[in-house]
Structure formats: C-alpha cells, structure tokens
C-alpha positions as CSV (number, residue, x, y, z in Angstrom):
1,X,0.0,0.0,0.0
2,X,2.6,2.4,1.3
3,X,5.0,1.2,-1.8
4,X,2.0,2.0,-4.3
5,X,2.2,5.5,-3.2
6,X,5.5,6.1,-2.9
7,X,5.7,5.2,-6.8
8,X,2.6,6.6,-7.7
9,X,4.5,10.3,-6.2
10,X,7.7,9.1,-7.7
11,X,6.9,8.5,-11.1
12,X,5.2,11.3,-12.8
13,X,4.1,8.8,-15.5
14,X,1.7,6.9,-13.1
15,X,0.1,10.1,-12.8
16,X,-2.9,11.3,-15.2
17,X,-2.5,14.6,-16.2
18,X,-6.1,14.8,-16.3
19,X,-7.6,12.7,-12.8
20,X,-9.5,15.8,-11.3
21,X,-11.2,16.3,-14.6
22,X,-11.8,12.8,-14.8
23,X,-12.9,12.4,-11.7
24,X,-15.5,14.9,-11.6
25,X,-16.9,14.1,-14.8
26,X,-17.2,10.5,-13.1
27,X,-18.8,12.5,-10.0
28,X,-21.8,14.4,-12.5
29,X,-23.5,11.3,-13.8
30,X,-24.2,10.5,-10.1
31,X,-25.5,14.6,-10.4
32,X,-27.3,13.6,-13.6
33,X,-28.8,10.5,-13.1
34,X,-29.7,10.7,-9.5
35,X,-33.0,12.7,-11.1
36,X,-34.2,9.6,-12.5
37,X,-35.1,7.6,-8.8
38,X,-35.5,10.9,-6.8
39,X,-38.4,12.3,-8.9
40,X,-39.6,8.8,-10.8
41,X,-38.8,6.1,-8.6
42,X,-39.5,8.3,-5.3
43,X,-41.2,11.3,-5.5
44,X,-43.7,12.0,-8.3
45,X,-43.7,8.9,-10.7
46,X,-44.5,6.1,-7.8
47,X,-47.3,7.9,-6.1
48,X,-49.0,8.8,-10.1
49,X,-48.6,6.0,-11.2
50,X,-50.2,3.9,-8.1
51,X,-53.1,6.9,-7.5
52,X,-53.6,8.0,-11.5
53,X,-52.5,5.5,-13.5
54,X,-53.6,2.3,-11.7
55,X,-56.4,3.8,-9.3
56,X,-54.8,3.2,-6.1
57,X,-55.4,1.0,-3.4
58,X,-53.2,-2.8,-2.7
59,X,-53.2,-3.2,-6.4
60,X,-51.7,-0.3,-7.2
61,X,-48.7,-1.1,-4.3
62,X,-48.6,-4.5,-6.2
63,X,-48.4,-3.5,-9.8
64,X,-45.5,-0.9,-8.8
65,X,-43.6,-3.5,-6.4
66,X,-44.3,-6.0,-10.1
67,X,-42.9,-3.0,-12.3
68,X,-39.4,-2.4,-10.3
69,X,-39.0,-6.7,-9.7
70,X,-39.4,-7.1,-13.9
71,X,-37.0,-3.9,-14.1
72,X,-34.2,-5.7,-12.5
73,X,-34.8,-9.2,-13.7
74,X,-34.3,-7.7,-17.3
75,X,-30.9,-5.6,-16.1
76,X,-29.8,-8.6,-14.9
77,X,-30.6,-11.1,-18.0
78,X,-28.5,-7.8,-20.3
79,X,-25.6,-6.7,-18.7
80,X,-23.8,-9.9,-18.0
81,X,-23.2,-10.6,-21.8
82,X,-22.4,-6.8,-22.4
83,X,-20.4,-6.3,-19.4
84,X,-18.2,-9.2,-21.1
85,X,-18.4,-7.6,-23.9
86,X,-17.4,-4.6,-22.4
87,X,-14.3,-5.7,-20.5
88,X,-13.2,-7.3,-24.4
89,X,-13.7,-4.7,-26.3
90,X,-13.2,-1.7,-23.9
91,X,-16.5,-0.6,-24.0
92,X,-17.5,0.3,-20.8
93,X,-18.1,4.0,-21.9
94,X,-20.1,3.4,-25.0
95,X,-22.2,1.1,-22.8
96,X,-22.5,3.8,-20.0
97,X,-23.7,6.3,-22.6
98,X,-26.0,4.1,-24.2
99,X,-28.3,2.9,-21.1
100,X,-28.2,6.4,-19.8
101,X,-30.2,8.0,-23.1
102,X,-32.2,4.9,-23.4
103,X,-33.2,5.7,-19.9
104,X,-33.7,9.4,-20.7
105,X,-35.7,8.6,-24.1
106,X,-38.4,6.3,-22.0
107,X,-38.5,8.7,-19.0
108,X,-39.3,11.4,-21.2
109,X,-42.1,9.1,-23.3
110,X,-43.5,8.9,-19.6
111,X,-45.3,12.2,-19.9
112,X,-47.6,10.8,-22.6
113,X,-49.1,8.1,-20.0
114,X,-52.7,9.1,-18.3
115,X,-54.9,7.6,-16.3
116,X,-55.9,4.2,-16.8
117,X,-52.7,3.3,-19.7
118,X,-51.5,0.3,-16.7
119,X,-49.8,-1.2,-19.5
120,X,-47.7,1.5,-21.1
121,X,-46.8,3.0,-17.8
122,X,-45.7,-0.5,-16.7
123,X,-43.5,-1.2,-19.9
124,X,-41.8,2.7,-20.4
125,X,-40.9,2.9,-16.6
126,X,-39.8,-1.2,-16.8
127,X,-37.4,0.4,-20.0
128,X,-36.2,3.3,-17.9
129,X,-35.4,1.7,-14.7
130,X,-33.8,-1.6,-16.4
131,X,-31.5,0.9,-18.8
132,X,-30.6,3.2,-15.6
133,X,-30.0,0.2,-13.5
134,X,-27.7,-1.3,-16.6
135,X,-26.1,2.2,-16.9
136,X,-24.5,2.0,-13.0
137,X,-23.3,-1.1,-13.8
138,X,-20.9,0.1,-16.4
139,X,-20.5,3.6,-14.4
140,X,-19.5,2.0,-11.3
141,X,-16.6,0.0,-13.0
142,X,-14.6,3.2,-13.7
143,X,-14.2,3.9,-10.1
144,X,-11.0,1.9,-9.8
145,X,-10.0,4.2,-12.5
146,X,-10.6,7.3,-11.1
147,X,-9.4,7.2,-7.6
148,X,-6.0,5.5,-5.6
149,X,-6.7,3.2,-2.6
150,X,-6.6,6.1,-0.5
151,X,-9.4,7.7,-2.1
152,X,-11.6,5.7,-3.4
153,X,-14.2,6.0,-0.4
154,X,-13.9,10.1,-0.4
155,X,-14.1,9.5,-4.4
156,X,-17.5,7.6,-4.3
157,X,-18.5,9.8,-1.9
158,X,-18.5,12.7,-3.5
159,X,-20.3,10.9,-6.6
160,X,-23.3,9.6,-3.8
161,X,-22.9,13.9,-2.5
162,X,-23.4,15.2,-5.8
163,X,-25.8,12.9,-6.9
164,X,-27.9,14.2,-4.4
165,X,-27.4,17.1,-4.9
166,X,-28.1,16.7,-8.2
167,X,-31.5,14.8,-6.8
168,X,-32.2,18.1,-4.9
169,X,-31.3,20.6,-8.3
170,X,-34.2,18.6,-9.9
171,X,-36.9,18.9,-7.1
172,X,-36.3,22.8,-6.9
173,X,-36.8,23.2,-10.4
174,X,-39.9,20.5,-11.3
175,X,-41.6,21.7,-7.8
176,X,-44.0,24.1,-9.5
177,X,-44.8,21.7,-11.4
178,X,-45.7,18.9,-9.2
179,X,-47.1,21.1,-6.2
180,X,-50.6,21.3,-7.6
181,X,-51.4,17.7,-6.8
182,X,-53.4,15.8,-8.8
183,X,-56.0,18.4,-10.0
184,X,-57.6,18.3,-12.9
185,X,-56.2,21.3,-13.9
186,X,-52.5,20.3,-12.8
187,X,-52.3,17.2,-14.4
188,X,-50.8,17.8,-17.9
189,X,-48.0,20.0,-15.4
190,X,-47.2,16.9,-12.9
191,X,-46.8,14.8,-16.6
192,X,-44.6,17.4,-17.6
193,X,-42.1,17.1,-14.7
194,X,-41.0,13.3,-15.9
195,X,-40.4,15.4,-19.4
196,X,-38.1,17.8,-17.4
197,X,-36.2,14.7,-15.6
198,X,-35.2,13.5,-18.8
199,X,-34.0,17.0,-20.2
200,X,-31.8,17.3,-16.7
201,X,-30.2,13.9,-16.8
202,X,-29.6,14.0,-20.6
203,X,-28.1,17.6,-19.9
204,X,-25.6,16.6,-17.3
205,X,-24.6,13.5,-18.6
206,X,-22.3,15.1,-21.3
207,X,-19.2,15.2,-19.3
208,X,-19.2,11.8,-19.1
209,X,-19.3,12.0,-23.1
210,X,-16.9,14.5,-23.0
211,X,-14.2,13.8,-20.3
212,X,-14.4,10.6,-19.1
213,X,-11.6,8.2,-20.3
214,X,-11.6,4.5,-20.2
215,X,-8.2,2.8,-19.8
216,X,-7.6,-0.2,-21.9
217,X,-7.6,-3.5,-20.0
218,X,-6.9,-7.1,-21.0
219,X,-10.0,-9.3,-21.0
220,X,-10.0,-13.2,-20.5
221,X,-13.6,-13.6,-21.6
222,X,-13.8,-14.5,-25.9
223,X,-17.1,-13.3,-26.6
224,X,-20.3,-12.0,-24.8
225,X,-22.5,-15.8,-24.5
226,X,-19.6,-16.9,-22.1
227,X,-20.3,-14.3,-19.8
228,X,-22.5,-16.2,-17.5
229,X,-20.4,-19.0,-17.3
230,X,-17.8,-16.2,-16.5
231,X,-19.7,-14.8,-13.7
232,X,-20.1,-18.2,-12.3
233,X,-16.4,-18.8,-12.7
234,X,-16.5,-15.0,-11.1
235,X,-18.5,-16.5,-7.9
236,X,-16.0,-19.0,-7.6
237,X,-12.9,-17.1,-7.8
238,X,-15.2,-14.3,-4.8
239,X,-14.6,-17.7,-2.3
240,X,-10.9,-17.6,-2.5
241,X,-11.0,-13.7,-1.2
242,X,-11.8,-13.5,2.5
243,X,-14.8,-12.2,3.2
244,X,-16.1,-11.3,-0.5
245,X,-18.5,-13.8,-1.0
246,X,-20.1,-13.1,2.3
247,X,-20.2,-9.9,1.8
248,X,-22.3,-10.2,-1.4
249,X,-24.6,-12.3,0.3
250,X,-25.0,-9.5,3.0
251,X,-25.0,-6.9,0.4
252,X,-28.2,-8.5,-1.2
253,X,-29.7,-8.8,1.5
254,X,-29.5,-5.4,3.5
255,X,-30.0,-3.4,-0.5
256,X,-33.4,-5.0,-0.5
257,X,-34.6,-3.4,2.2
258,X,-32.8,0.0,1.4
259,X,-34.2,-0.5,-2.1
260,X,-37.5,-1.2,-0.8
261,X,-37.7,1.7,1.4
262,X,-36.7,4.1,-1.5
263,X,-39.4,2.9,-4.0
264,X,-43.0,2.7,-1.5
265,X,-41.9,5.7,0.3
266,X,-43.6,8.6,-0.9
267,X,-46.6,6.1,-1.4
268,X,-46.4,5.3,2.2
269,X,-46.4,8.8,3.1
270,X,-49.4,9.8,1.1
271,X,-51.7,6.3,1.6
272,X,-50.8,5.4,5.0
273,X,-49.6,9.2,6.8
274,X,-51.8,11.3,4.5
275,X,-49.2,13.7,3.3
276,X,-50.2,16.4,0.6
277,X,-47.9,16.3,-2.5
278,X,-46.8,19.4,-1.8
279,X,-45.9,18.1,2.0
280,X,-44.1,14.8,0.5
281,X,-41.4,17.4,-2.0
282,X,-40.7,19.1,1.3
283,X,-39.9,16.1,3.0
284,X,-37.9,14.9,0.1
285,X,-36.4,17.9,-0.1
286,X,-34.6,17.7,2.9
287,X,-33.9,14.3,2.6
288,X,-31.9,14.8,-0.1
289,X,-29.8,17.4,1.9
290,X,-29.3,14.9,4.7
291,X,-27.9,12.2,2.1
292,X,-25.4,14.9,0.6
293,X,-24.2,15.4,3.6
294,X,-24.0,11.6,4.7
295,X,-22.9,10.9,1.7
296,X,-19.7,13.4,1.9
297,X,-19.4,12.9,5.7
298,X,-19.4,9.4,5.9
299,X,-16.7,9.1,2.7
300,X,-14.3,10.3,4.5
301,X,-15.6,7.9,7.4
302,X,-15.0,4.8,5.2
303,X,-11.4,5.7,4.5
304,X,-10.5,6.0,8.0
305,X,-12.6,3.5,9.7
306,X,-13.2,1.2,6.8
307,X,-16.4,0.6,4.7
308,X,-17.8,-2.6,7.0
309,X,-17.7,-0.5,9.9
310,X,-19.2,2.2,8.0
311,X,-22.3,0.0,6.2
312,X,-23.1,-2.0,9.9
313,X,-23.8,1.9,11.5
314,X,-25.8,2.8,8.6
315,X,-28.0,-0.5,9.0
316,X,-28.5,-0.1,12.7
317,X,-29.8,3.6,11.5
318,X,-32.0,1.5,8.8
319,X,-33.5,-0.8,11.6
320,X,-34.6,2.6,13.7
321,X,-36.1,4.1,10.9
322,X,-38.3,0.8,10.0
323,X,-39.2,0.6,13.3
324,X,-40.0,4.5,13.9
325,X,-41.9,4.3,10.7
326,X,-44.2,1.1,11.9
327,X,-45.4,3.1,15.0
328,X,-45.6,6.7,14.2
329,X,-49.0,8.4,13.1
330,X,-47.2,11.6,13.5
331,X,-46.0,13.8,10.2
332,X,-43.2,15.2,12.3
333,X,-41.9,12.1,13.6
334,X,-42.1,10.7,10.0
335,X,-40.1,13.8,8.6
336,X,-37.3,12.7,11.6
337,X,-36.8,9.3,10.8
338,X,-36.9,10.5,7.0
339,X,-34.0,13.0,7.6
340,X,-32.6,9.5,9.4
341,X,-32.9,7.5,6.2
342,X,-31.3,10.0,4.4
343,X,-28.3,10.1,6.1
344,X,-28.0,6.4,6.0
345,X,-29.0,6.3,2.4
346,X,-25.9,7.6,0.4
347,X,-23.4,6.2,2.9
348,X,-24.9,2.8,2.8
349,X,-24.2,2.7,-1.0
350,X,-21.3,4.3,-1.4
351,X,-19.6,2.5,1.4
352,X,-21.0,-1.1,-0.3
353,X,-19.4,0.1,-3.7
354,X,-16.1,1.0,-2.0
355,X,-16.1,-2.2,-0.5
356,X,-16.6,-3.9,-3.7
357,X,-14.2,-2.2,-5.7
358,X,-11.5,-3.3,-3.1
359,X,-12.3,-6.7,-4.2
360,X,-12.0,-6.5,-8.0
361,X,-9.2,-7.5,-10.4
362,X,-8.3,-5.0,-12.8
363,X,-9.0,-7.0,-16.0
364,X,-12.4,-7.9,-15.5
365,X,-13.6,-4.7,-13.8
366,X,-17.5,-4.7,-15.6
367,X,-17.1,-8.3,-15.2
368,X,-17.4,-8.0,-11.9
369,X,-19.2,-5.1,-11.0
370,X,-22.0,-6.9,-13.2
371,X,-21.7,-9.5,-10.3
372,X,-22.1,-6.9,-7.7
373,X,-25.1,-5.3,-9.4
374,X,-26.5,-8.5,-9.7
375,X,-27.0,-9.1,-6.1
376,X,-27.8,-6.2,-6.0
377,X,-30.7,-6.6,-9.0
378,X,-31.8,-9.8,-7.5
379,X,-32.3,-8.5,-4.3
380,X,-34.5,-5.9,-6.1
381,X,-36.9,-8.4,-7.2
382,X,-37.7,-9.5,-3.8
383,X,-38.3,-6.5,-1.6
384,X,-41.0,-4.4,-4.0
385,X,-43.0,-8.1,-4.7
386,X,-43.0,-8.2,-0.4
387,X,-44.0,-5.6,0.3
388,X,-46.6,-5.1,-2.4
389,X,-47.5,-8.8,-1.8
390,X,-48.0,-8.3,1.7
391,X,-49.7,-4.6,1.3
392,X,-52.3,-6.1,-1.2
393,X,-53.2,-9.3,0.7
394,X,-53.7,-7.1,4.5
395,X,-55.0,-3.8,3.2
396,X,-52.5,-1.7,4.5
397,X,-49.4,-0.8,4.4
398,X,-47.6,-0.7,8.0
399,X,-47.5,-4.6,8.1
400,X,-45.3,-4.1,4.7
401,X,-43.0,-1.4,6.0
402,X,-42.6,-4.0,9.0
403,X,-41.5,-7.0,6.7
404,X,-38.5,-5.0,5.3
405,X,-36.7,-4.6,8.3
406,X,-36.1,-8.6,8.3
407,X,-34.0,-7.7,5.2
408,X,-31.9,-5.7,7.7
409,X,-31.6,-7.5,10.0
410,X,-30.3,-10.4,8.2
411,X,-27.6,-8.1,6.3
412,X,-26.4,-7.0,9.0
413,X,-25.4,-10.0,11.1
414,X,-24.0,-11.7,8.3
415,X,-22.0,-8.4,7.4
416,X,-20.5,-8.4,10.8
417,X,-19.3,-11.9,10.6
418,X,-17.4,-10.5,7.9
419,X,-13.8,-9.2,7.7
420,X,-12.7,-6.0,6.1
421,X,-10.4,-6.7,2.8
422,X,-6.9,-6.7,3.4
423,X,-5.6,-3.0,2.2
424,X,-3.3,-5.1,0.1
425,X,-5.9,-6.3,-2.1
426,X,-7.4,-2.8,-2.4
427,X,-6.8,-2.0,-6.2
428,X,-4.9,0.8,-7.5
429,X,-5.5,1.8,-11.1
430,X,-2.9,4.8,-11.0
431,X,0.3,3.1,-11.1
C-alpha cells in the first residue's frame, strides 16, 4: 500500500494529467442520473402512477412493487453478456452512454401516459429503470479508474454527494410543477415534470461524453454468450478472497430493504400518513440534503474506519427508521426518521461500492461489478414483490414497512461476521 504511493509520487508517469477532470466528470453522472429515482422512482412517478395510472389502493402497491421486480430481472438477463463484452472490447463507456439516453428517451415518453394506460406506464418505466440500473453497472466499473486506494471512499463519496445534490437541483426546479397535486387542472403539469427529468439527466450527462476516459484492459472472456459461465467462474474465484462472498450475500440482503424503502416511500407517506404532494417534496427535499451530507461525511468515514464499519452503522440507522416508521401516526416524527434514512441512504451505498471495488481485479472490472449489481438486482426483485404482496393481501401498508426490516436484520449480522479486505488487495489503477 505504502509502496503504491510512494511510486505513484515518484513516477510522474503513473500520474494522469487529467484525474481531477476525470474524476469529476465521473462525480456528474451521479448529479445527472440521481433525477431519474428521486423524482420517478420516489417522489412524483411512484405515487401517479399507483393513484392516476392504476387507481390506487393494494393493487396499485402491487403492480408498482411487479414494475421495479421485472425492471431488475431484465438488467440482470443484459448486462452480463455486455459487461463481457465490455471488459473485451473496452467498451464500458459506450455502454454507460448508451443505457443512460435509453433511460432518458423512456422517461421522457413517460409524460404521454394518463390515467388508466397500466400497461404503457408498466412497460416505459420497466425500460427506464432496467436501462438506468444497466447504466450504473458500467459507471461504477470506472471507479477503480478514477481514484488510488486512499481515495476511493472520499471518491465515491463525493459521486453519492453530488448525486444528491443533483436529486435536490431537480426537485427545486420541477416543484412548480408537481405542487398542484393531482387536480384536474394540474395534471398535464405533474406529466410534464418526468419530461423535465429527462432534459436534466440527458443535460448533465455530457461530461461523461466529453471527459471521461476509459483505460484499456486485458479481458480473458472470448465473446459475450460466455459471460454467465464467467460470472459463475467469477463466484467462484469471490470464495478464494476472505470475506467477499459473504459480503455479497449480505450486500443482497440489507439493498433490498434499502431498495424497498426508496421505492414505497412517498406512497407510504401519502396512503398510510396522509401527506399532501406538496408536504411529501418538502420532505424529500430535505432528505436529499441529509444524504449529501451523509454521503460526503461518511466518505471520509470509510477511509478511516473502513467501509464494514461504516455499512453496519448505517444498518443499525435502517432498523430505527423501519421501526419508527411502523409506529408513528405523526407527520413530524415521520419527517425525523426520514432525515434519518437520508443520512443512512448515500453512505450505505457508497460504502458497499467502496467495498466492492477493493475486491476487483483490474481485468475484468464490468465483469465484476456486473456480479455486484447482480445481487444487488436480484435483491431488487424481492423486496418491492414483499411488500406489495404483503400490502395487497392485509390492506394496508404498516405490516409491509414492517417485513422490510427482516432484510436488515439479516444483512447486518451476516455483514458483521465479515472481515474487512486486506488493504493489500485494495486495487490501484494509478500506477
């Protein structure tokens, strides 16, 4: 580790001339595409599409929990074979750019759905979410590349800081639009706001276009239809790391009920609390400035204490807000343990992709970030399907809430039977 540096200070060569450029063109699709599940995932899409689209009610919480499960399922069935691709060809960018204005194209198609169109709202928001999910996959993989051992937890968390402050950006500017309601009057507006999500994440992903460089690897996989024999040969090689393979384990876990809580949570604050739109983009308002700041804080946390540490305080903050949430019929207590969540929220994640990347070898970086997102992705499928299972068969939605903090739970204990990654094995793309 200490050698690495050294050379890395020595040699002006193992330099780039360009890093900070690099880096923050890395940071501003995080600012870009964080848009996407603030306003549509969160905010504004979830609650229209559940109270417009499908007419509310369980079925509504089970058609939306059906809509994010089929999302991941069909990121999961693409990006193995590209990410192969990917790592052969050196394609990682052109991958990146391509999900991320597939996503933008079907979120903007969005405004064009009304009341009673189940069907197309299903399928454009399945496209969007499956090509945003597909785009982080490909995203994530140029961490490595952008940050040294010693920062790649400040590095990813200042892409998790801006990306929520991007998040934030985006409410400010499509508030007028959404704080009508769902008036008769204000309904073309609200439609218009998923139009102005895709305009912002389009916008700000052209430094990625722009800046962003990919550095050429060497690639053991021949072609794209061995890719899932290559992951599995991927799983494998994850059991002769200490701790990896448990960690991914835990890592599905815990996301699905961090995953969970992000998609039903506006819907639970308007169906079960009774919040006003206009009450729920305050609230997510200032969420979003608690996970900046959690996000930023607790990068530099994860560098000096070490991501583990980092994700297992997060999840105890998960487990209180869950519980908080069960019990509370109070808007102000609800608005705490949000603020709560937030801070938890971008730390969580960025600490869990720190953590992976201290795992990967360099030559199959997509490769196995692909794995990563996978459990990831497949933990996606079964959180949203619980809870909307378990919302449509009671009739309400505090028994669902309830079920997600098993997911929790279970992360965490298996995460703290886990060990931290020897710093040796932490990679360093730089020298």
């Amino acid at each position: 580790m200490k050698k690495n540096n050294e050379n890395s200070i020595s040699n002006p060569h193992s330099l780039k001339p360009n890093q900070g450029r690099e880096v923050f063109s890395w940071c501003m699709y995080d600012f870009a595409n964080s848009a996407f599940p603030t306003l549509i995932v969160t905010v504004a899409y979830s609650v229209y599409f559940k109270t417009i689209v499908a007419g509310g009610g369980g079925r509504g919480d089970f058609l939306w929990g059906a809509s994010l499960s089929i999302a991941m399922i069909l990121s999961v069935t693409v990006t193995p074979p590209l990410s192969a691709i990917a790592d052969r060809r050196n394609a990682r960018k052109r991958f990146l750019i391509l999900f991320a204005y597939l996503c933008v194209l079907a979120t903007a198609l969005l405004g064009n759905v009304t009341a009673g169109m189940i069907f197309a709202g299903m399928a454009l928001f399945i496209i969007a979410t499956a090509a945003f999910e597909s785009s982080l996959i490909f995203y994530n993989s140029f961490l490595p590349d952008v940050s040294t051992p010693k920062t790649i937890g400040k590095v990813s968390g200042w892409g998790w800081g801006l990306g929520y402050l991007g998040g934030l950006l985006c409410l400010f500017l499509v508030k007028p639009l959404l704080a009508g309601g769902f008036s008769t009057d204000n309904l073309p507006l609200f439609r218009m706001s998923f139009v102005a999500v895709a305009a912002f994440y389009g916008l700000f992903t052209l430094p990625v276009i722009f800046w962003l460089r990919e550095n050429k690897t060497k690639s053991t996989i021949s072609n794209g239809y061995g890719a899932f024999a290559e992951l599995w040969n991927t799983l494998k090689d994850t059991r002769k790391t200490p701790g990896a393979l448990r960690f991914l384990v835990a890592f599905f876990l815990y996301n699905d009920g961090i995953v969970t809580v992000i998609s039903f949570s506006s819907i639970y604050a308007v169906s079960t609390l009774k919040f006003s739109m206009g009450e729920v983009l305050g609230l997510f308002i200032m969420v979003q400035v608690s996970a900046g700041v959690g996000a930023f804080a607790l990068g530099y946390l994860v560098d000096a204490w070490g991501p583990r540490k980092t994700i297992l305080l997060t999840l105890v903050n998960w487990c209180v807000v869950v519980i908080v949430a069960y019990f509370t019929d109070t808007k102000y207590v609800f608005l705490g343990v949000s603020l709560l969540a937030g801070l938890s929220l971008g730390s969580s994640q960025s600490a869990s992709r720190a953590l992976m990347a201290s795992y990967i070898p360099e030559e199959k970086s997509a490769q196995s970030f692909s794995f990563y997102g996978i459990c990831g992705k497949m933990s996606s499928v079964l959180g949203p399907l619980v809870f909307g299972g378990v919302s449509a068969l009671t009739g309400e939605q505090r028994s669902a809430i309830l079920s997600v903090l098993v997911f929790f739970v279970a992360g965490g204990v298996l995460l703290w039977l886990t060990p931290e990654p020897r710093k040796s094995a932490l990679p360093n793309r730089n020298t």
